[in-house]
Legacy VTK file of the C-alpha trace (Angstrom):
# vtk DataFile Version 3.0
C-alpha trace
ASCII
DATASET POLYDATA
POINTS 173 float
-46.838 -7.050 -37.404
-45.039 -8.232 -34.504
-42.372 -5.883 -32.942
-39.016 -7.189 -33.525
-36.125 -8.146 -31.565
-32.677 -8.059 -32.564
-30.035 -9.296 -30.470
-25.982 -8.856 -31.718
-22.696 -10.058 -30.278
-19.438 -7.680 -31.324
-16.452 -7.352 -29.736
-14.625 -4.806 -32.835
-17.597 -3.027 -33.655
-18.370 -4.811 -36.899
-21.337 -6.647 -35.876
-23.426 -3.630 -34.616
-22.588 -1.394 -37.283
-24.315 -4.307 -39.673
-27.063 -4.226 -36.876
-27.747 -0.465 -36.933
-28.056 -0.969 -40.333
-30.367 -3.435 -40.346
-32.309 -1.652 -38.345
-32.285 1.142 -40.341
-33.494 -0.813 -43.038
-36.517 -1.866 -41.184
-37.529 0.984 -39.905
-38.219 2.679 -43.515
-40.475 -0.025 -43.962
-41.985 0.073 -40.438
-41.136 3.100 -38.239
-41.033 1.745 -34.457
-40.912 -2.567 -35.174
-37.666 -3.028 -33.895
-35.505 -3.035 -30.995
-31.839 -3.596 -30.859
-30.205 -5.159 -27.962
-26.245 -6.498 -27.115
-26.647 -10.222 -26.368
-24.132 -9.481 -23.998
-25.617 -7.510 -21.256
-29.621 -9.125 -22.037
-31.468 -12.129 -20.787
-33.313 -15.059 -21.857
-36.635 -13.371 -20.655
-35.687 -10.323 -22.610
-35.699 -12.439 -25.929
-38.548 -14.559 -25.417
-40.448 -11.167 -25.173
-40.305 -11.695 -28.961
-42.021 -13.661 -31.687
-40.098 -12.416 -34.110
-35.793 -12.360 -34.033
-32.821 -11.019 -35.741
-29.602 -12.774 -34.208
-26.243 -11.219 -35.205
-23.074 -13.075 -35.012
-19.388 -12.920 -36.192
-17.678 -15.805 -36.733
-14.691 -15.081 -34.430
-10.579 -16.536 -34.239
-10.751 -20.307 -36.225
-14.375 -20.646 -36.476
-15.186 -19.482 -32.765
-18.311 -17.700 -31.491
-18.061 -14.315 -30.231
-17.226 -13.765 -26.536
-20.928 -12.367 -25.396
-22.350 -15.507 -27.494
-20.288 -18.294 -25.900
-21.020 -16.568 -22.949
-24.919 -17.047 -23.711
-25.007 -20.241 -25.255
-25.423 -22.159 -21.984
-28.469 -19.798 -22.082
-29.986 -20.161 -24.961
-30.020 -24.425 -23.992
-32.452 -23.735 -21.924
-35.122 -21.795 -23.982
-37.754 -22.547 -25.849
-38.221 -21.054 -28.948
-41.599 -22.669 -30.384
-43.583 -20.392 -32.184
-40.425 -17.744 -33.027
-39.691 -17.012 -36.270
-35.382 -16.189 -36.436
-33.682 -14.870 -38.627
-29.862 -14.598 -38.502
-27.205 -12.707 -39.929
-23.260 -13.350 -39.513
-19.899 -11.941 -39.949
-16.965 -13.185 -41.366
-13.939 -13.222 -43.426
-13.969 -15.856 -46.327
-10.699 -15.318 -47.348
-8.607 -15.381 -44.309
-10.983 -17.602 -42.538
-12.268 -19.650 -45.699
-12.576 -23.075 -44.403
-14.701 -21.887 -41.436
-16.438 -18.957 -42.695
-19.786 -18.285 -40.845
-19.557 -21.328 -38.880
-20.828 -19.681 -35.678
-23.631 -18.652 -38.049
-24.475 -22.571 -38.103
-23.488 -23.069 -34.754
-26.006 -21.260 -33.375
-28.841 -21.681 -36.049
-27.914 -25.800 -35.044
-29.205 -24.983 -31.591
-31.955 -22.764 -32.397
-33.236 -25.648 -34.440
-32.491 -28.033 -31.566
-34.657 -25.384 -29.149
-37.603 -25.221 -31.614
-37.180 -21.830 -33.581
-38.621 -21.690 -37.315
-35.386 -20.444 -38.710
-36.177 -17.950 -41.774
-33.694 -15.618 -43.903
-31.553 -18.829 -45.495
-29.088 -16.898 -48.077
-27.434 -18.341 -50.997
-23.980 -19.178 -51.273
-23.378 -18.605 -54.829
-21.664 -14.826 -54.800
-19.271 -15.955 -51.676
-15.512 -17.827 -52.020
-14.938 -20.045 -49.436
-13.977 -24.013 -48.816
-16.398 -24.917 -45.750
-19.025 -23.823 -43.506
-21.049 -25.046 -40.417
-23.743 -22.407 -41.963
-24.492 -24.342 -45.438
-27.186 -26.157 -45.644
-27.132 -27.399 -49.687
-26.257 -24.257 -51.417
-27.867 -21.305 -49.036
-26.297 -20.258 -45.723
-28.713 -20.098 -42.379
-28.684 -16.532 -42.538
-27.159 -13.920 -44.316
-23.436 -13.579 -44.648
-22.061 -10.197 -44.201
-18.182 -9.780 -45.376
-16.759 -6.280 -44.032
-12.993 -7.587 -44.765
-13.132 -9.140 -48.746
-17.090 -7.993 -50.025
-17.895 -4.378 -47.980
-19.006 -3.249 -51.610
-21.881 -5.695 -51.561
-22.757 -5.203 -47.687
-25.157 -2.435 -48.578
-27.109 -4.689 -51.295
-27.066 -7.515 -49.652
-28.649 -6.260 -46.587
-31.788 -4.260 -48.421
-32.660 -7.788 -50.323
-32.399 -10.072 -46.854
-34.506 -7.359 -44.449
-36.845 -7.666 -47.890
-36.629 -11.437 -47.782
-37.105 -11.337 -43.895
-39.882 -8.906 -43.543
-42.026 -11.338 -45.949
-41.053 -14.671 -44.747
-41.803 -12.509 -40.759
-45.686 -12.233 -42.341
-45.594 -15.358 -44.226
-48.269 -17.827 -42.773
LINES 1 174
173 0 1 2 3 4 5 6 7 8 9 10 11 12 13 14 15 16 17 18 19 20 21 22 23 24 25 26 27 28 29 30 31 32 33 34 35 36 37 38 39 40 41 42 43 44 45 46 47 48 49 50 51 52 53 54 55 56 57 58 59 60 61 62 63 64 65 66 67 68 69 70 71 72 73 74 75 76 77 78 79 80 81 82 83 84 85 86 87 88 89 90 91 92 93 94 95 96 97 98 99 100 101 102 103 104 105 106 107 108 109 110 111 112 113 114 115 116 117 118 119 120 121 122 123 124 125 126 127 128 129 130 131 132 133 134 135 136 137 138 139 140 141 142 143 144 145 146 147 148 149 150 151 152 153 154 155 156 157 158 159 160 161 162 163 164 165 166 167 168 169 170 171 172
């Protein structure tokens, strides 16, 4: 298998605990596959480097991206991603934030699927509460959706059956 990159943006923390965890996950399966990087101090050429992605986001303010990721985006317009396979996981809070939960989730899957990338990882939707969200696409999310603030008791679950999902649909031809 392809080694793994995983890129996060986090400005409390959240995000790269979930990432750490993530990675964590993978490694039991496949000591060594992954590297973790901050979005916010790496380059495109860093992430092309990879075939195979984990992009971390939180959903920040009123359905906002992150500081390091708005900071990238301009970025990330310029990349190609044929022949990646991305996966992404966000952060958010779907009661306080309910009618824009995970939207920077969608806002950056939306232009990974305008720069090419074969998104992978879609979640469903059916164990969250929330009104809207740039992230649905019928009844899954683009990634999975991580809530520290209203689900932390399903975090732990949640992440062992996406890296599953992700490490097959990563080897899937």
């Amino acid at each position: 298998m392809a080694k793994i990159g995983l890129f996060y943006g986090s400005n409390t923390g959240n995000t790269e605990y979930v990432a750490y965890q993530i990675k964590e996950e993978i490694e039991r399966r496949a000591p060594g596959s992954i590297d973790v990087h901050n979005i916010g101090s790496s380059t495109p050429e860093q992430i092309l480097q990879y075939t195979h992605l984990i992009l971390g986001i939180p959903t920040w303010n009123v359905g906002q991206l992150q500081d390091d990721w708005e900071a990238f985006m301009p970025r990330l317009a310029t990349m190609d991603f044929t022949g990646r396979r991305v996966a992404i996981f966000g952060l958010g809070d779907q009661n306080g934030y309910g009618f824009n939960f995970l939207d920077a989730v969608g806002m950056l899957g939306d232009a990974l699927l305008d720069r090419n990338a074969e998104l992978i990882g879609f979640w469903r939707v059916n164990s969250y509460q929330f009104n809207e969200s740039r992230a649905q696409v019928d009844d899954h999310f683009m990634g999975l959706g991580v809530d520290q603030e209203g689900q932390s008791d399903m975090t732990g679950k949640r992440l062992v059956d996406w890296v599953n999902q992700v490490m097959y649909e990563f080897e899937a031809v």
